[in-house]
N, CA, C and O atoms as a CHARMM CRD file, in Angstrom:
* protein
*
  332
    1    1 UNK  N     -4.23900 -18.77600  -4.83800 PROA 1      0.00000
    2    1 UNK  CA    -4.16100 -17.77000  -3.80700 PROA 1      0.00000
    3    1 UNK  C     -3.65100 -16.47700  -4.42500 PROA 1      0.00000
    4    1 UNK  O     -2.56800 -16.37200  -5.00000 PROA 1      0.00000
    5    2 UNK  N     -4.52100 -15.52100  -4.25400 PROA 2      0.00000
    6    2 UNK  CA    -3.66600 -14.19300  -4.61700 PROA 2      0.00000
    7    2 UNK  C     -3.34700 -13.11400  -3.95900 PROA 2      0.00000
    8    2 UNK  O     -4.23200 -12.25800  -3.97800 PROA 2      0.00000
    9    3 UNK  N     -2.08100 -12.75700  -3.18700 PROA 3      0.00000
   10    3 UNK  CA    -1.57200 -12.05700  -2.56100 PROA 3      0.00000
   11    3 UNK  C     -1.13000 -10.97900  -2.86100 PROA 3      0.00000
   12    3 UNK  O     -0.95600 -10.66500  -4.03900 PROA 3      0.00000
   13    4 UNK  N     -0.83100 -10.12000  -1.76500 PROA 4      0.00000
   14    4 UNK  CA    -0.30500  -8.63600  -1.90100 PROA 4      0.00000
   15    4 UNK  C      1.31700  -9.39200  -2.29400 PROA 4      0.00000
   16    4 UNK  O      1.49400 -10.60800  -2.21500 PROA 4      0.00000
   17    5 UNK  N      2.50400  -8.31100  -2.75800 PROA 5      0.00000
   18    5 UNK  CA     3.64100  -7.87000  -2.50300 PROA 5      0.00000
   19    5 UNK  C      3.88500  -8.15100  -0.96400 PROA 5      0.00000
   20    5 UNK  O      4.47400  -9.14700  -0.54200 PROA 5      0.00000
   21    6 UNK  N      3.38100  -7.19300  -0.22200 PROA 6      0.00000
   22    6 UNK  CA     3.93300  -7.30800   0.95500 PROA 6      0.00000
   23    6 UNK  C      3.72900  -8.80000   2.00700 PROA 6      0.00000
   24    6 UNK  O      4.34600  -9.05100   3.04300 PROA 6      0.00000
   25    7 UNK  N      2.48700  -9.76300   1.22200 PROA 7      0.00000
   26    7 UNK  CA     2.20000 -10.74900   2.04800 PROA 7      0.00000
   27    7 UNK  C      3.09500 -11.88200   1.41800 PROA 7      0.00000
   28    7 UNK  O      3.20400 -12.97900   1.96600 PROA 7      0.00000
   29    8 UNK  N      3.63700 -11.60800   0.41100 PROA 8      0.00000
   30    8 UNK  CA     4.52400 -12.52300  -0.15100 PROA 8      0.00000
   31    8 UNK  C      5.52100 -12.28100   0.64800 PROA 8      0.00000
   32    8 UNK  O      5.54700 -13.12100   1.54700 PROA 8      0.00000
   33    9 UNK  N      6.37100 -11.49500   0.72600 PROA 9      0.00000
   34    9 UNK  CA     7.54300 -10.95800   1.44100 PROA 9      0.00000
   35    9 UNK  C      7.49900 -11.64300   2.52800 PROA 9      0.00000
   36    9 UNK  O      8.32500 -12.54600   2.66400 PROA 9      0.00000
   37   10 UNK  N      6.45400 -11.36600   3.64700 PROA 10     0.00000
   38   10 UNK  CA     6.03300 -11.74400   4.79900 PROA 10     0.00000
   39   10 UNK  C      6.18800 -13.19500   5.13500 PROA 10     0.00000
   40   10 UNK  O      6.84500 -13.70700   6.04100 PROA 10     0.00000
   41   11 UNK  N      5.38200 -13.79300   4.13700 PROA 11     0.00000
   42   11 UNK  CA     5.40000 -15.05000   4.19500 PROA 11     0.00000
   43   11 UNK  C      6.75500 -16.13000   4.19300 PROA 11     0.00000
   44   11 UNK  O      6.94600 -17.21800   4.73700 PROA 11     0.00000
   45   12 UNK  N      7.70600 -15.13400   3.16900 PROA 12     0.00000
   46   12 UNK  CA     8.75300 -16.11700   2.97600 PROA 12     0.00000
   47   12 UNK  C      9.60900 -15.36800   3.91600 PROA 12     0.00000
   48   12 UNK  O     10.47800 -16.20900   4.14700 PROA 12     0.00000
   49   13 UNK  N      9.87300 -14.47300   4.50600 PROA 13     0.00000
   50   13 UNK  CA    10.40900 -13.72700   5.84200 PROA 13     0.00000
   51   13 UNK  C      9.88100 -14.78900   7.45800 PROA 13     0.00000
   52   13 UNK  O     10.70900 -15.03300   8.33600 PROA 13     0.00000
   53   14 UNK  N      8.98300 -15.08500   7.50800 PROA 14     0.00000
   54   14 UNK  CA     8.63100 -15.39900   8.31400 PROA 14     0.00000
   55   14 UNK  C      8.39800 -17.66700   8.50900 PROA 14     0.00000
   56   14 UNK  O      8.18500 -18.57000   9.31900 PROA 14     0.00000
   57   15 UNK  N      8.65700 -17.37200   7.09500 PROA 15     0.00000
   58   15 UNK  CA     8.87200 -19.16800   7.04800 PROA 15     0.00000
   59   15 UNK  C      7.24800 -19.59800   6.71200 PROA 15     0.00000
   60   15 UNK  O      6.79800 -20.70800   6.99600 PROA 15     0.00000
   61   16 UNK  N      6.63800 -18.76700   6.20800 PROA 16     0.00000
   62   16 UNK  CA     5.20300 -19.78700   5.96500 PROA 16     0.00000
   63   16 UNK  C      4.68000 -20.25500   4.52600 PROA 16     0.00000
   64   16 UNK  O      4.16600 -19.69900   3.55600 PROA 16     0.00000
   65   17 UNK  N      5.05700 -21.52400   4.86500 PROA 17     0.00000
   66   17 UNK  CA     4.93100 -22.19400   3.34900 PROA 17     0.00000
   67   17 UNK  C      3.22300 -22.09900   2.83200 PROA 17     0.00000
   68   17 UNK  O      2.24600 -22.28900   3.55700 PROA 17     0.00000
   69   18 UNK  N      3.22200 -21.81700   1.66000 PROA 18     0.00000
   70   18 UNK  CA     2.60800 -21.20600   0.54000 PROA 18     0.00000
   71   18 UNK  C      0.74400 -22.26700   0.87000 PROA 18     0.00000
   72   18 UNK  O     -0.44700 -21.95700   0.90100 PROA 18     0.00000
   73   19 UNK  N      1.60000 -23.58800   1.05000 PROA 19     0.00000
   74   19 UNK  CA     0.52800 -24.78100   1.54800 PROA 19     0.00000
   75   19 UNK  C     -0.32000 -24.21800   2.64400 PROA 19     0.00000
   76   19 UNK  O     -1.53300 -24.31200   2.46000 PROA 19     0.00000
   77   20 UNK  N      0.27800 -23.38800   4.26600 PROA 20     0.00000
   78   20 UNK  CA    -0.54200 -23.29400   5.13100 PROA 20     0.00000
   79   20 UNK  C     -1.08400 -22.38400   4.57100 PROA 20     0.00000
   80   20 UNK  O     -2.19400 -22.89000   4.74300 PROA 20     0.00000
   81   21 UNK  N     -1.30400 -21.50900   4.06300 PROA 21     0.00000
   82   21 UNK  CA    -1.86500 -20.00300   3.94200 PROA 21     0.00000
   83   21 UNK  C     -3.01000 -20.88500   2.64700 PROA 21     0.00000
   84   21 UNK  O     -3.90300 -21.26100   3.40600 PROA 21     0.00000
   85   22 UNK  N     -3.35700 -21.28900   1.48000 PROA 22     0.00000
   86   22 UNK  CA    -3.97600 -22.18700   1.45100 PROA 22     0.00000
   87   22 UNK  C     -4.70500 -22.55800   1.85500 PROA 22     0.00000
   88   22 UNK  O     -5.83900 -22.49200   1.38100 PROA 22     0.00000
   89   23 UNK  N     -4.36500 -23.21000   3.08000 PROA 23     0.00000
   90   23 UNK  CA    -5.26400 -24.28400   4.06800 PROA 23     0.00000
   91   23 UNK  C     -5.72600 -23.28700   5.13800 PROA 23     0.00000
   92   23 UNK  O     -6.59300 -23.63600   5.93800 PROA 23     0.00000
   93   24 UNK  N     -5.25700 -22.22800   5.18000 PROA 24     0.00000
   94   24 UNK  CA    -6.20200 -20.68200   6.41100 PROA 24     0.00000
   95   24 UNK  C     -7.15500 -20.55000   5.44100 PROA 24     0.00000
   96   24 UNK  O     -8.27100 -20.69800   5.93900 PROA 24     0.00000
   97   25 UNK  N     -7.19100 -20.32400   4.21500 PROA 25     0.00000
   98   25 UNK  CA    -7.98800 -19.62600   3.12700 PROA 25     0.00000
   99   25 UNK  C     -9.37700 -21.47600   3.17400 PROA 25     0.00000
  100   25 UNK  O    -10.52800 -21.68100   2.79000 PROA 25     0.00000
  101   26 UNK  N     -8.89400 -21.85200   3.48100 PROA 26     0.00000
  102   26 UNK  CA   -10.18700 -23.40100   3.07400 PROA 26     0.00000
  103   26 UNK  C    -10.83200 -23.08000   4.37100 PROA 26     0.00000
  104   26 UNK  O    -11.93700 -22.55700   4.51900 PROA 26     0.00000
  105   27 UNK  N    -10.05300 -23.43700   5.23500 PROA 27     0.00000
  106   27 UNK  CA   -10.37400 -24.39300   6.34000 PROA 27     0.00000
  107   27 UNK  C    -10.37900 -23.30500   8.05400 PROA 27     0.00000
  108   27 UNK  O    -10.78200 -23.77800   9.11600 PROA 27     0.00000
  109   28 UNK  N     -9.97600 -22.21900   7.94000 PROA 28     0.00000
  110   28 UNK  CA    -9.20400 -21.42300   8.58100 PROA 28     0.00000
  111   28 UNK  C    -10.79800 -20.90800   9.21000 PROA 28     0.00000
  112   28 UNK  O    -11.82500 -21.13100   8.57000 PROA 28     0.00000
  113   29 UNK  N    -10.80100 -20.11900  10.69600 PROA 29     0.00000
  114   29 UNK  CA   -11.75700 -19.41700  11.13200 PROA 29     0.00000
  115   29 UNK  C    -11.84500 -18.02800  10.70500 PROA 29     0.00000
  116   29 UNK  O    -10.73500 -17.50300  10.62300 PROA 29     0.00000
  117   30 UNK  N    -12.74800 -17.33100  10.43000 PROA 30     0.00000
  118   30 UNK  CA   -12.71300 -15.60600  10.11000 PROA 30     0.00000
  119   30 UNK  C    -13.13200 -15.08500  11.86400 PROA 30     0.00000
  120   30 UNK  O    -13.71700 -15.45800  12.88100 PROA 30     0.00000
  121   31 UNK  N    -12.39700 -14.05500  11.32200 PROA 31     0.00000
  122   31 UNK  CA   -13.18300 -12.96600  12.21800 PROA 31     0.00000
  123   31 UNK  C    -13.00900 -11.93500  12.09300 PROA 31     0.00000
  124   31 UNK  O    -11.89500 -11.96500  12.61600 PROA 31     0.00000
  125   32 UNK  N    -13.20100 -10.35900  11.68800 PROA 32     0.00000
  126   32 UNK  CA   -13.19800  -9.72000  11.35000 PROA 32     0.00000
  127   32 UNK  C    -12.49800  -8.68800  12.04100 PROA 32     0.00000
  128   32 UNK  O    -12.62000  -8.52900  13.25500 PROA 32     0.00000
  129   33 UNK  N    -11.52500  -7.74100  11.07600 PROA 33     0.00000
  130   33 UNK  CA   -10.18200  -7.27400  11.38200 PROA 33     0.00000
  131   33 UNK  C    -10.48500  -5.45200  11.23700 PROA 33     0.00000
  132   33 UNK  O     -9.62400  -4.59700  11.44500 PROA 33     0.00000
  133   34 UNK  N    -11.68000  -5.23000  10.90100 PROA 34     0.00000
  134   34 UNK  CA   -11.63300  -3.89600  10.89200 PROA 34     0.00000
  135   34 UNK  C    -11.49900  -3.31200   9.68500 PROA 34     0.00000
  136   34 UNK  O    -10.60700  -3.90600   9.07800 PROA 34     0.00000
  137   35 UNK  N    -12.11300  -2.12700   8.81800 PROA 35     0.00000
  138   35 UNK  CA   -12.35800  -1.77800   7.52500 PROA 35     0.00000
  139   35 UNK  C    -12.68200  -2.54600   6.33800 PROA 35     0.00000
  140   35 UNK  O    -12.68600  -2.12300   5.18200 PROA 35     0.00000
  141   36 UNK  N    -12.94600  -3.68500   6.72700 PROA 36     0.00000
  142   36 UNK  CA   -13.41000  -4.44200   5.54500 PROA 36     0.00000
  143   36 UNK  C    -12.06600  -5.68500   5.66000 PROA 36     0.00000
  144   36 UNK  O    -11.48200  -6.22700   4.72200 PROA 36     0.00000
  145   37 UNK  N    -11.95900  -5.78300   6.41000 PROA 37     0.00000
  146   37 UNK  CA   -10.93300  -6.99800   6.47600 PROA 37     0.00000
  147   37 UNK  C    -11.11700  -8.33100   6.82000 PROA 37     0.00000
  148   37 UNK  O    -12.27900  -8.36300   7.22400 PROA 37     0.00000
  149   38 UNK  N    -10.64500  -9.46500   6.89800 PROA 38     0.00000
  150   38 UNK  CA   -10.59700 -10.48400   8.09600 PROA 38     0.00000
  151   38 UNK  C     -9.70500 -11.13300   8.46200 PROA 38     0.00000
  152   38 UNK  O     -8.83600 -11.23100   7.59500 PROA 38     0.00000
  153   39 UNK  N     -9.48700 -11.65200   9.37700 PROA 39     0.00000
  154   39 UNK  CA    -8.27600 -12.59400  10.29000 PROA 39     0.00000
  155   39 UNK  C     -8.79100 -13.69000  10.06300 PROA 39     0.00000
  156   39 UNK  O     -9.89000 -13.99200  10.53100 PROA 39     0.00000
  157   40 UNK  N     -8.04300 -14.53000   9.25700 PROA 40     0.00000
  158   40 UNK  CA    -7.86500 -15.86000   9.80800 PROA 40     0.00000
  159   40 UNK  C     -6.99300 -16.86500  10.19600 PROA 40     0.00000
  160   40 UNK  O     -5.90700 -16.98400   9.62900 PROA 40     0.00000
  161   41 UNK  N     -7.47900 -17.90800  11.46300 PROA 41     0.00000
  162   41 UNK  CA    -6.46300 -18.67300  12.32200 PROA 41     0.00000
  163   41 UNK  C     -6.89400 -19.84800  12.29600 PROA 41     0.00000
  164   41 UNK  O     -7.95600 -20.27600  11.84400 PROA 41     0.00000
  165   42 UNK  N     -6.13800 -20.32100  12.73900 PROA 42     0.00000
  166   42 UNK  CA    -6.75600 -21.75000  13.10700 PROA 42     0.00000
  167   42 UNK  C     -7.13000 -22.26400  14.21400 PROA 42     0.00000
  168   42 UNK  O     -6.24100 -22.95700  14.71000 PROA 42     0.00000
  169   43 UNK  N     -8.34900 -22.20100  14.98500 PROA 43     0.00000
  170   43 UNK  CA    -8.60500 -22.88300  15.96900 PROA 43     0.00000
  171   43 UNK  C     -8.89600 -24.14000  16.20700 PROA 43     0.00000
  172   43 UNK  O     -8.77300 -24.91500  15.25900 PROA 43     0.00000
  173   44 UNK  N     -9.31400 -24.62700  17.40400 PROA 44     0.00000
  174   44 UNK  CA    -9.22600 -26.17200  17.29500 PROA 44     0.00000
  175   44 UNK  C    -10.23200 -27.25300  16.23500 PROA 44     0.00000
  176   44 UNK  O     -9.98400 -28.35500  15.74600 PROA 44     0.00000
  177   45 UNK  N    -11.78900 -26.10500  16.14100 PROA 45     0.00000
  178   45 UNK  CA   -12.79600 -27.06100  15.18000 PROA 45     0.00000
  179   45 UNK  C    -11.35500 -26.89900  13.91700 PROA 45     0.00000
  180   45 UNK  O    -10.84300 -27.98100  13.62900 PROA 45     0.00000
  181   46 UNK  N    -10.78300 -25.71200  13.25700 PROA 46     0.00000
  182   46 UNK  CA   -10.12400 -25.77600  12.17000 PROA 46     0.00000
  183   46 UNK  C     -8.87500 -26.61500  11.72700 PROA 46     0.00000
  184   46 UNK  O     -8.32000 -26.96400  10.68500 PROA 46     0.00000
  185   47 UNK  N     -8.71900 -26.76400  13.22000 PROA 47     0.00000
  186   47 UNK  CA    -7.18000 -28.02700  13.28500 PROA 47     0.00000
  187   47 UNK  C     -7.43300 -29.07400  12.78400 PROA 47     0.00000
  188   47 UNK  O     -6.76900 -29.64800  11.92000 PROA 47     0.00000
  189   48 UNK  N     -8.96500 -29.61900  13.55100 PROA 48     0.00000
  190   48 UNK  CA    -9.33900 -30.99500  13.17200 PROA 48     0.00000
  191   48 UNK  C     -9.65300 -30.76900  11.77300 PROA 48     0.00000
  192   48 UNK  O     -8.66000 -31.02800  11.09200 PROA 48     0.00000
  193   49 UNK  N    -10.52400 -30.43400  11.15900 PROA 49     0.00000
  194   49 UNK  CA   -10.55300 -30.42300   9.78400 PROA 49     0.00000
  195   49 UNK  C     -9.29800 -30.40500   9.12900 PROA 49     0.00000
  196   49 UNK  O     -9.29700 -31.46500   8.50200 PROA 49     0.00000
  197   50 UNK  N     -8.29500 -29.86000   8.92000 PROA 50     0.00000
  198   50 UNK  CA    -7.08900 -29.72400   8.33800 PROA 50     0.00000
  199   50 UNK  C     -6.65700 -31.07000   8.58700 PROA 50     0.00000
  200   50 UNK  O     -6.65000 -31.83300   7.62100 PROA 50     0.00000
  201   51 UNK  N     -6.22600 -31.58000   9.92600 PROA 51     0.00000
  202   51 UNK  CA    -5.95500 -32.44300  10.09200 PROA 51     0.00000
  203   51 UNK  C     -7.22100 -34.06800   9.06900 PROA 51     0.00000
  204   51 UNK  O     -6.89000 -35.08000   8.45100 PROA 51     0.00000
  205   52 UNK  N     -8.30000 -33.59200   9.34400 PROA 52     0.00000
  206   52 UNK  CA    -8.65100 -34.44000   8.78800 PROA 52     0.00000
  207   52 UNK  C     -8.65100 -34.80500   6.96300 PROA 52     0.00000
  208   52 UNK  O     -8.59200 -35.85300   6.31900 PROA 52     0.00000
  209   53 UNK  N     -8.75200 -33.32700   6.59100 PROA 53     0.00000
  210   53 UNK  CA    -8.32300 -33.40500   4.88600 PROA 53     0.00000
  211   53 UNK  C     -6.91300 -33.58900   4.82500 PROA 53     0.00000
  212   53 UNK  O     -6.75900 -34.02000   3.68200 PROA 53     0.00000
  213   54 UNK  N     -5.60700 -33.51500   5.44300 PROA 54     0.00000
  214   54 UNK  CA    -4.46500 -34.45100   4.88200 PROA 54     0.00000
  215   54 UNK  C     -4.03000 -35.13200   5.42200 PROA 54     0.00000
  216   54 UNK  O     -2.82300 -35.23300   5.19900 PROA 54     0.00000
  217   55 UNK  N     -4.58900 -36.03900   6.44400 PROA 55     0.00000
  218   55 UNK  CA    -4.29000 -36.94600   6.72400 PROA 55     0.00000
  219   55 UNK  C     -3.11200 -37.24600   7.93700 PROA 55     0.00000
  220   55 UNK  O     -3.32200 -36.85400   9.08500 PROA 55     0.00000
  221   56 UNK  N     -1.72600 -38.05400   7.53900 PROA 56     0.00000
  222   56 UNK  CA    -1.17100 -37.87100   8.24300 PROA 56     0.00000
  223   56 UNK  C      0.21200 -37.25800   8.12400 PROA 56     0.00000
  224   56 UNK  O      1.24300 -37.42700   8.77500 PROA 56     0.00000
  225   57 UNK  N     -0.10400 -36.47300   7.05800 PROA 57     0.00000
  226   57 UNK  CA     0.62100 -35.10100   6.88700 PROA 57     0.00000
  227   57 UNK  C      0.72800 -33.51300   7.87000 PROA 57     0.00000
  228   57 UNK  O      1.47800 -32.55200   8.03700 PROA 57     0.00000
  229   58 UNK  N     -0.79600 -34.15400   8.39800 PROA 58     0.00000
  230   58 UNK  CA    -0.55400 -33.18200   9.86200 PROA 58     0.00000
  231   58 UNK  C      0.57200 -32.68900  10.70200 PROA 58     0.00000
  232   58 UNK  O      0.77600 -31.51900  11.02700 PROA 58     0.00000
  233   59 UNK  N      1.45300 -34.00600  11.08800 PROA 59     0.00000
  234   59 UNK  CA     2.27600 -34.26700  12.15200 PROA 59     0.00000
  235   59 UNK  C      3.11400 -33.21900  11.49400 PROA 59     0.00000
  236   59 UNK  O      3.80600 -32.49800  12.21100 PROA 59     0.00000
  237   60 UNK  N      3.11800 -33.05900  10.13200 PROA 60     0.00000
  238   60 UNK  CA     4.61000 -32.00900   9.27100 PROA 60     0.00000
  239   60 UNK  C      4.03000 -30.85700   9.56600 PROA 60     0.00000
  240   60 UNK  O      4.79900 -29.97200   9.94100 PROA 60     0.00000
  241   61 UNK  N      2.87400 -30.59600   9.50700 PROA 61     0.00000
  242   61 UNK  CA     2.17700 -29.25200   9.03900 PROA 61     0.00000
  243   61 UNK  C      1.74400 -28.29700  10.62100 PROA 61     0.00000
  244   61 UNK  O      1.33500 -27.13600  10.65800 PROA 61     0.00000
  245   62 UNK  N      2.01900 -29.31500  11.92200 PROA 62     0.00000
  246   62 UNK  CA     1.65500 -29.14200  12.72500 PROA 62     0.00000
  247   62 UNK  C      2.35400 -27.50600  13.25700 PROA 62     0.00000
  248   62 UNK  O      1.79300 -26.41500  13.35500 PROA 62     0.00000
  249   63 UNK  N      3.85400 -27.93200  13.53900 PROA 63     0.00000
  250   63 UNK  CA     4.13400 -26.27900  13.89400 PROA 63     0.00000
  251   63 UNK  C      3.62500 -25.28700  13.01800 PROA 63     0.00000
  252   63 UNK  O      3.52700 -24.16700  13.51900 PROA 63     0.00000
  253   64 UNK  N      3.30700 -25.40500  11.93500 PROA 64     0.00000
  254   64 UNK  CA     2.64000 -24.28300  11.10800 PROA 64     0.00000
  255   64 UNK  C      1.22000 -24.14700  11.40700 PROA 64     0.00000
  256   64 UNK  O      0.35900 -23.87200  10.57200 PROA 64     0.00000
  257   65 UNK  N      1.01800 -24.36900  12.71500 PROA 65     0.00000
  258   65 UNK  CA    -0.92100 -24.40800  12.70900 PROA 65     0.00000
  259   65 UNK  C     -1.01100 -23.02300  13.50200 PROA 65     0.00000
  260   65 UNK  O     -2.16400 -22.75300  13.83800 PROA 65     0.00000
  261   66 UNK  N     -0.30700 -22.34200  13.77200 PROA 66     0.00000
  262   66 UNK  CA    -0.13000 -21.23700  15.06300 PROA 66     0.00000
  263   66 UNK  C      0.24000 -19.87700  14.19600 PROA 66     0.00000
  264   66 UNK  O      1.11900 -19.12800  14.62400 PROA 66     0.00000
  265   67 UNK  N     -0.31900 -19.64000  13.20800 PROA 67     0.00000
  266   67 UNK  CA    -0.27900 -18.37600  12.06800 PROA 67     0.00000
  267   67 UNK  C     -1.82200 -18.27200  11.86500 PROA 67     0.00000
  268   67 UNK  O     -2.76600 -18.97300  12.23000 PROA 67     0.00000
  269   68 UNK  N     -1.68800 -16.92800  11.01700 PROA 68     0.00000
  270   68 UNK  CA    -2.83100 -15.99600  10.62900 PROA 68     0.00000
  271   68 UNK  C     -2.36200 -15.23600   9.73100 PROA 68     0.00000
  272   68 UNK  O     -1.21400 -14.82100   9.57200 PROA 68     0.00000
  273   69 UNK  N     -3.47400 -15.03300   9.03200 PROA 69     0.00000
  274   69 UNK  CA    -3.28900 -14.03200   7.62600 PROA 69     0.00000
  275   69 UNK  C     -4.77100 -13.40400   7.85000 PROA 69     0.00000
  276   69 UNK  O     -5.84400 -13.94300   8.11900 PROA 69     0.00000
  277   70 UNK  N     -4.35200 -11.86600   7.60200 PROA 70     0.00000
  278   70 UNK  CA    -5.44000 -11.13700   6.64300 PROA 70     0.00000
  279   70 UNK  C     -5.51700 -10.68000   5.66900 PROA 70     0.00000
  280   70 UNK  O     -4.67000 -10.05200   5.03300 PROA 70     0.00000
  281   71 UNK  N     -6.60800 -10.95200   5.41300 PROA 71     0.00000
  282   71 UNK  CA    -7.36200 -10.90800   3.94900 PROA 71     0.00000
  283   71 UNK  C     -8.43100  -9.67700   3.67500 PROA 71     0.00000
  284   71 UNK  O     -9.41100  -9.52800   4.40500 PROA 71     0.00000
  285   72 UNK  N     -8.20100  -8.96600   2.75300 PROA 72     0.00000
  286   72 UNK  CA    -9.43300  -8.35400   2.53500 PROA 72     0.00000
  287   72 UNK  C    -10.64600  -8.35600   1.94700 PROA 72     0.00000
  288   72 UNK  O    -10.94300  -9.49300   1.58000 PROA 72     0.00000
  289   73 UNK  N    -11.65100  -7.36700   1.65500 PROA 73     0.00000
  290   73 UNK  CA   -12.91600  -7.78900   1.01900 PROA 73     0.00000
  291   73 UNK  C    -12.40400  -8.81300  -0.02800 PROA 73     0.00000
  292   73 UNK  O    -13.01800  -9.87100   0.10000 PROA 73     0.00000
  293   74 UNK  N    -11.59400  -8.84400  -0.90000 PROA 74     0.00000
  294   74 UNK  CA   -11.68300  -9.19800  -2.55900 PROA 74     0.00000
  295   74 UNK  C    -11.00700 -10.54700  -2.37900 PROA 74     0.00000
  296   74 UNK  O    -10.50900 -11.24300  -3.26300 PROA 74     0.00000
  297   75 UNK  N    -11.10600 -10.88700  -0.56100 PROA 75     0.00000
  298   75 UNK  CA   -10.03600 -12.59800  -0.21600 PROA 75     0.00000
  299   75 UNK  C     -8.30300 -12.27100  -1.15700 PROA 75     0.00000
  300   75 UNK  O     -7.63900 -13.14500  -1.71500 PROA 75     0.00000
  301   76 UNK  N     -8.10400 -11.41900  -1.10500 PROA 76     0.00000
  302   76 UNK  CA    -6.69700 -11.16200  -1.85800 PROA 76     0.00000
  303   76 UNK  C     -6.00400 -11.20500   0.13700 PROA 76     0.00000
  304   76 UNK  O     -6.52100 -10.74000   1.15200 PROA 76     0.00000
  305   77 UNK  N     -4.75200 -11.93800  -0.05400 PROA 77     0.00000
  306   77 UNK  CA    -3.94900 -11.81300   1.56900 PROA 77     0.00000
  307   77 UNK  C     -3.41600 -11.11700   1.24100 PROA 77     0.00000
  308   77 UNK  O     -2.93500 -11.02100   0.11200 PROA 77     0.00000
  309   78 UNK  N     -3.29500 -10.16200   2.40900 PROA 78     0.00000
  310   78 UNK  CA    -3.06400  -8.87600   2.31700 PROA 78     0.00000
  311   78 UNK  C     -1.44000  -9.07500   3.54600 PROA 78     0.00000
  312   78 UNK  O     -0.40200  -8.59200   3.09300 PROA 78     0.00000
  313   79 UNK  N     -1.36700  -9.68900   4.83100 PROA 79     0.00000
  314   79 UNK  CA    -0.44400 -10.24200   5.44600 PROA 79     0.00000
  315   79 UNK  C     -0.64200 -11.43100   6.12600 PROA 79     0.00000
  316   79 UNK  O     -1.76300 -11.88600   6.35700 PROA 79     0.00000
  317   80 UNK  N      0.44800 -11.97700   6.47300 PROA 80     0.00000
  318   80 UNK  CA     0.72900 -13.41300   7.37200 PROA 80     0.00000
  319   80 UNK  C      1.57500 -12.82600   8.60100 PROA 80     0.00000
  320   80 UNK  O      2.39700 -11.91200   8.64400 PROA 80     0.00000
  321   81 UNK  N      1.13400 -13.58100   9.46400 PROA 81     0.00000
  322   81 UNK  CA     2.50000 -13.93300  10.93400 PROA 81     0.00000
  323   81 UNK  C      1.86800 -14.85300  11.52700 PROA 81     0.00000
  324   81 UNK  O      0.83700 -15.44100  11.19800 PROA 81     0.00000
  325   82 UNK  N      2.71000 -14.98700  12.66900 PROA 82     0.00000
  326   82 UNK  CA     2.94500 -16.37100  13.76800 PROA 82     0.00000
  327   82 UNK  C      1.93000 -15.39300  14.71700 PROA 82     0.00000
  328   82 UNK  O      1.85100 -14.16600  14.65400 PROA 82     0.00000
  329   83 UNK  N      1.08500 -16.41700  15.72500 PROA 83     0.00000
  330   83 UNK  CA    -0.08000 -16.11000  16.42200 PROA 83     0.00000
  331   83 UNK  C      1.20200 -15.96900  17.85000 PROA 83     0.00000
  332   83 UNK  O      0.83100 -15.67200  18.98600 PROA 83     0.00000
């Protein structure tokens, strides 16, 4: 994963382990954020998948399913927060 400065900050400011942001970048929905950007979250097709690639590691990973990061053209995260 390669991040901004400021999405690092963010991330560990805000409690989001390094794993979910990761798993937004695999598995995560886009949608597009304006100037060349995108949002991604996790909605429910994206839950199940997550859920289904680790198993029953879910149940840990679960409060962390309710974040978003954007990313820009070059997929570099640019920020994270809580939805």
């Amino acid at each position: 994963m390669y991040a901004t400065q400021h999405a690092t900050t963010r991330s560990q400011q805000r409690a989001i382990p390094p794993l979910v942001i990761d798993l937004l970048l695999d598995f995560g929905t886009r949608e597009p954020a304006g100037d060349g950007t995108s949002k991604l979250f996790f909605d429910k097709p994206a839950r199940r998948k997550v859920k289904a690639y680790v198993g029953h590691i879910a149940r840990l990973l679960e409060e962390h399913m309710d974040v978003y990061a954007v990313i820009g053209a070059d997929t570099c995260v640019i920020t994270v927060g809580h939805r």
